[in-house]
C-alpha beads as a LAMMPS data file, in Angstrom:
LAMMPS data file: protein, C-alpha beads

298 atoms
297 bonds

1 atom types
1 bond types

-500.0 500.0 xlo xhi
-500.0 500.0 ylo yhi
-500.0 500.0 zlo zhi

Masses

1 110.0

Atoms # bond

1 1 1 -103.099 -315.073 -305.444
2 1 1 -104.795 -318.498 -306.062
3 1 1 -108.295 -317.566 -306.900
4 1 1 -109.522 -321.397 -306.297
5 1 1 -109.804 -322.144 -302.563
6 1 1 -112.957 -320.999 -302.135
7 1 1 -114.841 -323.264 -304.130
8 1 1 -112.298 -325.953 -303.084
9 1 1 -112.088 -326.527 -299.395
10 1 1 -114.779 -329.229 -298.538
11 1 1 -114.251 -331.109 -302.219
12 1 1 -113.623 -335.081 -301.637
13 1 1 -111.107 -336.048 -304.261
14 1 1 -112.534 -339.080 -305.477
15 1 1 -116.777 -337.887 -305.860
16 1 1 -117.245 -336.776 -308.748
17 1 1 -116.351 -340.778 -310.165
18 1 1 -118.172 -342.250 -307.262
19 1 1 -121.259 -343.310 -309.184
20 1 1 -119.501 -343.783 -312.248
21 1 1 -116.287 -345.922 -310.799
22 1 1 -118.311 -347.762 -307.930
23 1 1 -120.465 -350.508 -310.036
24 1 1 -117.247 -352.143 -311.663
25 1 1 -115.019 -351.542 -307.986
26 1 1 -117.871 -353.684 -306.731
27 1 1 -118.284 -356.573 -309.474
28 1 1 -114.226 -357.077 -309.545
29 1 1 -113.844 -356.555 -306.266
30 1 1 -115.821 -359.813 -305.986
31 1 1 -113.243 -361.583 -307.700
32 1 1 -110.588 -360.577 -305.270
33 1 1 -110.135 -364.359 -303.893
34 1 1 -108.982 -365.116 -307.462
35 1 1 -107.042 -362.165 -308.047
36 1 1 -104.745 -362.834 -305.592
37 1 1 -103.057 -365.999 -307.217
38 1 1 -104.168 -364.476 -310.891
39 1 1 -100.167 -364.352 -312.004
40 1 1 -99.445 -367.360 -311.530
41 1 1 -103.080 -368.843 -312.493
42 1 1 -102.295 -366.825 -315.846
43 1 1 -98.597 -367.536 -316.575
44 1 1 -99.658 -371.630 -316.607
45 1 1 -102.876 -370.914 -318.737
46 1 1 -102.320 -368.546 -321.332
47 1 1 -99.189 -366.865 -323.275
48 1 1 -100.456 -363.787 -324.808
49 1 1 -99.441 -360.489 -325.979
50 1 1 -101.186 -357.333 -326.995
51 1 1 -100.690 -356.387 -330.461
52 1 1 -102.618 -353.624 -330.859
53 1 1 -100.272 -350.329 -330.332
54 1 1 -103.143 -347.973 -331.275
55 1 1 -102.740 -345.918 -327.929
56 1 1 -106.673 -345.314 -326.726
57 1 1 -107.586 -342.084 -324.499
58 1 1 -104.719 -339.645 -324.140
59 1 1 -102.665 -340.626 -327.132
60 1 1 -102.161 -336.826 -328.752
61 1 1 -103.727 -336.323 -331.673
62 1 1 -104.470 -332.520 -333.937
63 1 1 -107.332 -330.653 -333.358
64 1 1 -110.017 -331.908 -336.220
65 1 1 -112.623 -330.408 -338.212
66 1 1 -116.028 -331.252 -335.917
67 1 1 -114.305 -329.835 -332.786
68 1 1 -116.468 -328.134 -330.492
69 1 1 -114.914 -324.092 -330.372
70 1 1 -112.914 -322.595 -327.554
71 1 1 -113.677 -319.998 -324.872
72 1 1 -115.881 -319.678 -321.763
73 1 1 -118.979 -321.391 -322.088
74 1 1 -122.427 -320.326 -320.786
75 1 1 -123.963 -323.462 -318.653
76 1 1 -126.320 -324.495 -321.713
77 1 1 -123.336 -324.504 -323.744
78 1 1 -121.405 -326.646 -321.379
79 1 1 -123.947 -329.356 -321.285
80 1 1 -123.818 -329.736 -325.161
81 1 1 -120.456 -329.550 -325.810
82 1 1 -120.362 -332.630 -323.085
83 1 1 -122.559 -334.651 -325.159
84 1 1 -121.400 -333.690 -328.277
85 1 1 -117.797 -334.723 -326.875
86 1 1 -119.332 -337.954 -325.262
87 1 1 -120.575 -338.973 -328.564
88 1 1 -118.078 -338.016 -330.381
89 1 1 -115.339 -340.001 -327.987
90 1 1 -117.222 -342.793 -327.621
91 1 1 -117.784 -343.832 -331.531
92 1 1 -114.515 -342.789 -332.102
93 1 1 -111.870 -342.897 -328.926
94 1 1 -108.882 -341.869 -331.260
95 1 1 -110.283 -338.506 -331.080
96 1 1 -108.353 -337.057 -328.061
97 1 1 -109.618 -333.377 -328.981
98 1 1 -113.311 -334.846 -327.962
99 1 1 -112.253 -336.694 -324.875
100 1 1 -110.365 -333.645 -323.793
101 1 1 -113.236 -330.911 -324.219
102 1 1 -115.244 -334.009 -322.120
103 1 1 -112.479 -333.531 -319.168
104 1 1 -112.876 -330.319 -319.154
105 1 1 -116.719 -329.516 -319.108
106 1 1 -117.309 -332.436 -316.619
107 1 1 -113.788 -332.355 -314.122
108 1 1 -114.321 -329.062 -312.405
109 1 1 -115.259 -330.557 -309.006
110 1 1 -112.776 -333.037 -309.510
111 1 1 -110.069 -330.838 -310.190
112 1 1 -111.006 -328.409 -306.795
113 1 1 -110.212 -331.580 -305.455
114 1 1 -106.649 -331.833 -306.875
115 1 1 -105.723 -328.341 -306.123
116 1 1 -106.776 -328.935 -302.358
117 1 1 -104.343 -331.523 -302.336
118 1 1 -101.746 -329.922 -304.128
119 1 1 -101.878 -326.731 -302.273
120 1 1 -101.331 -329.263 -298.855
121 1 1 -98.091 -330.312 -300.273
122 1 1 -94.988 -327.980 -300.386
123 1 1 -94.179 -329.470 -303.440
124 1 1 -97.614 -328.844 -304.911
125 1 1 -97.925 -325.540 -303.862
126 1 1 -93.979 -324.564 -305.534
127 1 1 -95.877 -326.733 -308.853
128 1 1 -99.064 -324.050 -308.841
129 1 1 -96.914 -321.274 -308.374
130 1 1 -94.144 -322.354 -311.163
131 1 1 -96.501 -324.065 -313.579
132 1 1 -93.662 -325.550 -315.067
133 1 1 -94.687 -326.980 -318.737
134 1 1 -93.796 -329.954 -320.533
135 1 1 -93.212 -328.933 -323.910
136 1 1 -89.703 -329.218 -326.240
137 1 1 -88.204 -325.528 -324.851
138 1 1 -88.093 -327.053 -321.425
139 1 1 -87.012 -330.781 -321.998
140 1 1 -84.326 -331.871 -324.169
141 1 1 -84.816 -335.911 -325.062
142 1 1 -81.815 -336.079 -327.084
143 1 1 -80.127 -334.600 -323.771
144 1 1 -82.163 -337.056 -321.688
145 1 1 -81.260 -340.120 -323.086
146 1 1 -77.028 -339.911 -322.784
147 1 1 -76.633 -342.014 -319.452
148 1 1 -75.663 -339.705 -316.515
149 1 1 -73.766 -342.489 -314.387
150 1 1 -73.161 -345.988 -315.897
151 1 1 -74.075 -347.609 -312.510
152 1 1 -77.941 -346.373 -312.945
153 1 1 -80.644 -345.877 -315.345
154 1 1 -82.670 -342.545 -314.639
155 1 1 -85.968 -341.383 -314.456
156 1 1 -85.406 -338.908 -317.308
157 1 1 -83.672 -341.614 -319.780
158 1 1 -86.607 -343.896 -319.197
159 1 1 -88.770 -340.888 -319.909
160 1 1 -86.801 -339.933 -322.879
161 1 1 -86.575 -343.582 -324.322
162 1 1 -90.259 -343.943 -324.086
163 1 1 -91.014 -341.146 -326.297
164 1 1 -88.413 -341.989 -328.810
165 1 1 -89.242 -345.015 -329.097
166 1 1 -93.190 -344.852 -329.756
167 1 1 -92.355 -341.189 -331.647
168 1 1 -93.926 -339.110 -329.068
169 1 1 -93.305 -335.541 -328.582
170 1 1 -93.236 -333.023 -325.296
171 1 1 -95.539 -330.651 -327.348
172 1 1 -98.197 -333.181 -328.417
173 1 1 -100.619 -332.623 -324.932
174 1 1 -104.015 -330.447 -326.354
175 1 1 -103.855 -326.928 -324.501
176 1 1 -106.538 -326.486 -322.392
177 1 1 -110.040 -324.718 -323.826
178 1 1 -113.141 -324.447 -321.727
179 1 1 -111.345 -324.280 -318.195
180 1 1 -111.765 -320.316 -317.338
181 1 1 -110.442 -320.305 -314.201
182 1 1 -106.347 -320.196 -314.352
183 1 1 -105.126 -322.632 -311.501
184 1 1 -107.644 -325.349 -312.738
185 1 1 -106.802 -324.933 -316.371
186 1 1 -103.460 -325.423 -315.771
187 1 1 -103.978 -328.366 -312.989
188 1 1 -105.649 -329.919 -316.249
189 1 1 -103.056 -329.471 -318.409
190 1 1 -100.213 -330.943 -316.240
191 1 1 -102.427 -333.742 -315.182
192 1 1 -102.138 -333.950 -319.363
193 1 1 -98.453 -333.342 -319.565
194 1 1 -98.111 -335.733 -317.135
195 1 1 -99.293 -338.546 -318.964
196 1 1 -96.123 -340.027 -320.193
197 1 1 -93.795 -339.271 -317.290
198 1 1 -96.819 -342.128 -315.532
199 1 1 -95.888 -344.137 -318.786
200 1 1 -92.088 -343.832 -317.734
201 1 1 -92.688 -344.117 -313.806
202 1 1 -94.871 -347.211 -314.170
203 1 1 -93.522 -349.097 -317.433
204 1 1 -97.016 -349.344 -318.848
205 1 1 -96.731 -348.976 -322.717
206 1 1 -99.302 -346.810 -324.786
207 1 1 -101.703 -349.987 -326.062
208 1 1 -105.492 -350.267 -324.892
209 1 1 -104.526 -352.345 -321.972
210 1 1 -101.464 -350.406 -320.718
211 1 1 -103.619 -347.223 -321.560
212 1 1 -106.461 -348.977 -319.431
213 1 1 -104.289 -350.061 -316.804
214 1 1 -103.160 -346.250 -316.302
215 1 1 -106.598 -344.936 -316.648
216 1 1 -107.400 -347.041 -313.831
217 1 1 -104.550 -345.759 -311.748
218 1 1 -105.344 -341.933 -312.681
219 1 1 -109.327 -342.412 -311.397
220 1 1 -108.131 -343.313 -307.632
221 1 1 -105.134 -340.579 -307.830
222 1 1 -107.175 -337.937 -309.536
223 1 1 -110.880 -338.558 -309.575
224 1 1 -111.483 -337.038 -312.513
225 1 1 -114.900 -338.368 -314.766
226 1 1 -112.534 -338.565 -318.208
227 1 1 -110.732 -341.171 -316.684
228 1 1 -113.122 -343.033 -314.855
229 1 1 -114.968 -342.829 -318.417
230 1 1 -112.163 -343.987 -319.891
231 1 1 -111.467 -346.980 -317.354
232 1 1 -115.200 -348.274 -316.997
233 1 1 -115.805 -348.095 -321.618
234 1 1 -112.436 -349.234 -322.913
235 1 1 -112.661 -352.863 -321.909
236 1 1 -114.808 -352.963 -324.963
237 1 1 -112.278 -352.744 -327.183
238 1 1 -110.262 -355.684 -325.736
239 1 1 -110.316 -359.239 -326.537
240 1 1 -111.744 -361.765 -323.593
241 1 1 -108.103 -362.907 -322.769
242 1 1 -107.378 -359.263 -322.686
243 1 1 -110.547 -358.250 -320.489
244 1 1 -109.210 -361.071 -317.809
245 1 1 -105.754 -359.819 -317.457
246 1 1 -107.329 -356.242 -316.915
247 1 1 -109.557 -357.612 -313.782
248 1 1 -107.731 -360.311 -312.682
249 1 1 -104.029 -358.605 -312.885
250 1 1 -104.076 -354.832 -313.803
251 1 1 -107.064 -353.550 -312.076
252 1 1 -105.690 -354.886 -308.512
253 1 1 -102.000 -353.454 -309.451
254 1 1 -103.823 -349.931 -310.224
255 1 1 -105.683 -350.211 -306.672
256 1 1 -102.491 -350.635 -304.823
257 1 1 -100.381 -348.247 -306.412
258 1 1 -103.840 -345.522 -306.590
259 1 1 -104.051 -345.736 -302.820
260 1 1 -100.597 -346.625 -301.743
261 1 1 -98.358 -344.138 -303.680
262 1 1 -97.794 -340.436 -303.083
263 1 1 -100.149 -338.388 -304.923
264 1 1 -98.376 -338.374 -308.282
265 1 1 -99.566 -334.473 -309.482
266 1 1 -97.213 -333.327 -306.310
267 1 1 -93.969 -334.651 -307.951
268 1 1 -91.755 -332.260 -309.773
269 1 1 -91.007 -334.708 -312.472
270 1 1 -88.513 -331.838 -313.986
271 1 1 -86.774 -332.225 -311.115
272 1 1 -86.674 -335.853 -311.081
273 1 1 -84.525 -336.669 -314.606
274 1 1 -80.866 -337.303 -312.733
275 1 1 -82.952 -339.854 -310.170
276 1 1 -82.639 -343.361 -310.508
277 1 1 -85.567 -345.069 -311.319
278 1 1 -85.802 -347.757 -309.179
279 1 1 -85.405 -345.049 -305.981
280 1 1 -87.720 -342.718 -307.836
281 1 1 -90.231 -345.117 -307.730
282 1 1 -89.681 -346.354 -304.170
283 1 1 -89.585 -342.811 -302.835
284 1 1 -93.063 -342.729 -304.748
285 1 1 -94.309 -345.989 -303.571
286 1 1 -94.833 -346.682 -307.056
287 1 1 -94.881 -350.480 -307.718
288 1 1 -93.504 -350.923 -311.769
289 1 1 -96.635 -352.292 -313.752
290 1 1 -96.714 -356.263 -314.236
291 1 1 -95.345 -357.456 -317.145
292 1 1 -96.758 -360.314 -318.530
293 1 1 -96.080 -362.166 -322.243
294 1 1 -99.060 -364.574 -322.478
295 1 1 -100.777 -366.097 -325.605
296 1 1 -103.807 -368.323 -325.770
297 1 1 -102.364 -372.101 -325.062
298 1 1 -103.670 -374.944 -327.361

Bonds

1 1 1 2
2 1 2 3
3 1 3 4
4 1 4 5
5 1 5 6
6 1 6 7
7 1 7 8
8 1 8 9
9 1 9 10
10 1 10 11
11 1 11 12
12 1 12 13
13 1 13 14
14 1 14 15
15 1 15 16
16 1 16 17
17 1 17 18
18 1 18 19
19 1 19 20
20 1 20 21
21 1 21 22
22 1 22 23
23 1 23 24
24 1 24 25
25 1 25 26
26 1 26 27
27 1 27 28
28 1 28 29
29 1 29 30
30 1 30 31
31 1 31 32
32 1 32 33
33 1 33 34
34 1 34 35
35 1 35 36
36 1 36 37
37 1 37 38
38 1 38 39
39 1 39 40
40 1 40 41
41 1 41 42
42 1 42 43
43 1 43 44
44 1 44 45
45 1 45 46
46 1 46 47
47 1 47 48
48 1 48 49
49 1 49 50
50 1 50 51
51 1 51 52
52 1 52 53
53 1 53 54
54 1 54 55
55 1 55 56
56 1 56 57
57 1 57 58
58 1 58 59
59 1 59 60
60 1 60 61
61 1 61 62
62 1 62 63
63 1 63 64
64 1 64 65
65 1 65 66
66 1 66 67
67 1 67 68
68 1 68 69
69 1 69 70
70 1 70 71
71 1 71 72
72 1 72 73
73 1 73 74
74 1 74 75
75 1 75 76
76 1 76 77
77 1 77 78
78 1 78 79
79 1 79 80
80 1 80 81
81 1 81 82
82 1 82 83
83 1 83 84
84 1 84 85
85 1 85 86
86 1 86 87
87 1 87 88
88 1 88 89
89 1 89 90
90 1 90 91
91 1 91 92
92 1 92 93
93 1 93 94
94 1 94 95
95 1 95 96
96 1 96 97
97 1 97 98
98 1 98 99
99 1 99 100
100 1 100 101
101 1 101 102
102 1 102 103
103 1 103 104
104 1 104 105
105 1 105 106
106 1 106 107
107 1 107 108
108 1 108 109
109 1 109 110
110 1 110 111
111 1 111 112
112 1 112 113
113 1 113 114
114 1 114 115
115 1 115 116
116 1 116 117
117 1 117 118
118 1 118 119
119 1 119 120
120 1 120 121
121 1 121 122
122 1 122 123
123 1 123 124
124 1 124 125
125 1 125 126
126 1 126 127
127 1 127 128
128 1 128 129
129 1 129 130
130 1 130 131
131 1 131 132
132 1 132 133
133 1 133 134
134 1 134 135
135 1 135 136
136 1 136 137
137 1 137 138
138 1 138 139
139 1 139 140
140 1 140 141
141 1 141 142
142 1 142 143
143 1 143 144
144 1 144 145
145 1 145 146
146 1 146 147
147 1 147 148
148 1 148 149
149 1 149 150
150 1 150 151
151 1 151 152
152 1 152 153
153 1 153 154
154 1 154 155
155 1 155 156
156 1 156 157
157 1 157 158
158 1 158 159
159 1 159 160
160 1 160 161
161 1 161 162
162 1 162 163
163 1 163 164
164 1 164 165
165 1 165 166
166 1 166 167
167 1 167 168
168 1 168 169
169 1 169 170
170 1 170 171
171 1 171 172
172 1 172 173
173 1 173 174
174 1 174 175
175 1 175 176
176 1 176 177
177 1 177 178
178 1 178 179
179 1 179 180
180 1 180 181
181 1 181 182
182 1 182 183
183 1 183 184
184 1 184 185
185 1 185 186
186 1 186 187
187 1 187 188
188 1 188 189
189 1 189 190
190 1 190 191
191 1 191 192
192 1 192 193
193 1 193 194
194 1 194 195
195 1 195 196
196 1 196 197
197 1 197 198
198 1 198 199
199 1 199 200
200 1 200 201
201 1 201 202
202 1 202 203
203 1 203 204
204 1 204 205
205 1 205 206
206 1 206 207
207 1 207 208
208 1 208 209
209 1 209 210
210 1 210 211
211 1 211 212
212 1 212 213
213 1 213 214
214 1 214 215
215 1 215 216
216 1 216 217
217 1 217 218
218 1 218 219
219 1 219 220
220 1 220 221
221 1 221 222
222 1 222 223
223 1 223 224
224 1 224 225
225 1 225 226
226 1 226 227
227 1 227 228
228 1 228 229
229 1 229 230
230 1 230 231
231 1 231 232
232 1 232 233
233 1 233 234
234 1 234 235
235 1 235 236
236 1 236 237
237 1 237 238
238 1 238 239
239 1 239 240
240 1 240 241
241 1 241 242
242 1 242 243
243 1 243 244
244 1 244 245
245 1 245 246
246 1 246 247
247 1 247 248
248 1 248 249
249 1 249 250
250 1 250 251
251 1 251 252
252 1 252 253
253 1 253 254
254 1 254 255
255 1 255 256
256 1 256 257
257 1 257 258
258 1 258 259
259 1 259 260
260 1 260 261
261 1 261 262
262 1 262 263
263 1 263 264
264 1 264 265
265 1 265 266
266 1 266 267
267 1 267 268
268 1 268 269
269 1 269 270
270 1 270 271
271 1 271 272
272 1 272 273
273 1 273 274
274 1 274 275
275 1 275 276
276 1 276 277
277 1 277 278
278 1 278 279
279 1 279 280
280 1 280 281
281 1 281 282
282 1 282 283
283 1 283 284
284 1 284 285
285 1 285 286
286 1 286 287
287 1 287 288
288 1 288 289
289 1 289 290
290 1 290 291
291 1 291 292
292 1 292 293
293 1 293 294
294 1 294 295
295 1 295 296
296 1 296 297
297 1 297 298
């Protein structure tokens, strides 16, 4: 029995990042005359690319000493464990164990949201009932990345080559601590685990901007306040060439794909590793990131 749906059934997926999302929606919004030709406006104007693989947000990283402790928390305890996360994520965004405890003191309307809309969707509703984990007894990358048909790359060697490649692991995702109720601690830990199968679907690589990029996706799929956190304070940590191809080229691509594509927490990714990618992504109505090699012109 799903012990959820009561709190869940008049939840609008995207409130609870309303106030935070809405100011920046509106000022780049503004620029949407611009962003339309921004491409091609860019690819004359500047060659640049990002150097700066330090992934920012939902890169895993250990538990470290300062962590606020697990369990159920009374509603005082909530509130200061969100601040001390807050503070603790924002001087230092490498700490994934702060942003985390912030997602989960601060998503619960958010993710009553999420299980609305999975439990709408057959597929959903067998996800919630399975709770299928990503974690190195249920996916094999060695396995993964031998080619199943030479005519076609799949969704589960892009997956696999991904991780190898930037020495990622299924395990790595932080378990889930201050989330007592079962089906919304475990939406929050596949929305987690899901992380890098996005990486894989979208071709956005783990550096600030691809990182920023995906946060910006995850806010109009998910609504949840870590990620619209995430998406409106990062662009402070990128350069002013860097900050334009986030407005001018990422942030529309994340708007499409957010509204346009299936909701990506009903897709049995598991399920998915034999598909092609290309038909993977068109089933999804996932348009593949832009991919752009631009430096600063004399």
């Amino acid at each position: 029995r799903l012990s959820t749906a009561s709190c869940c059934r008049s939840t609008y997926w995207l409130a609870p990042t309303h106030h935070l999302a809405m100011p920046t929606l509106q000022r780049l919004s503004r620029a949407a005359p611009k962003i339309r030709d921004a491409p091609q406006r860019l690819g004359h104007q500047l060659r640049w690319r990002s150097t700066n693989s330090v992934p920012f947000y939902g890169a895993p990283r250990p538990e470290v000493a300062g962590s606020p402790p697990s369990g159920p928390l009374s509603p005082l305890q909530r509130a200061g464990v969100a601040v001390h996360s807050a503070a603790t994520a924002l001087s230092d965004p490498t700490r994934a164990d702060a942003v985390a405890a912030l997602g989960e003191v601060t998503g619960h309307v958010a993710l009553c949201g999420i299980y609305d809309r999975m439990m709408q969707d057959p597929v959903g509703q067998r996800i919630l009932r399975d709770r299928p984990t990503v974690d190195s007894s249920a996916i094999d990358l060695e396995s993964l990345l031998v080619p199943k048909d030479n005519e076609k790359t799949t969704f589960g060697n892009v997956y696999a080559s991904f991780m190898k490649e930037h020495e990622f692991h299924p395990d790595d995702r932080d378990e889930v601590r201050f989330i007592s109720d079962p089906e919304l601690a475990y939406i929050m830990l596949r929305y987690r685990q899901c992380h890098d199968f996005w990486h894989a679907l979208t071709g956005l690589p783990p550096t600030v901007l691809g990182e920023l990029a995906l946060k910006w996706l995850e806010v109009i799929q998910t609504g949840l306040p870590i990620a619209a956190l995430s998406a409106t304070v990062g662009p402070l940590r990128l350069s002013p060439n860097e900050r334009e191809v986030l407005s001018t080229v990422y942030f529309p691509w994340a708007i499409r794909v957010g509204k346009n594509a299936s909701f990506l927490l009903n897709v049995y990714y598991e399920e998915e590793f034999d598909t092609c990618i290309h038909e993977l992504r068109d089933k999804l109505g996932v348009e593949p990131a832009p991919s752009l090699e631009i430096t600063t012109s004399s």
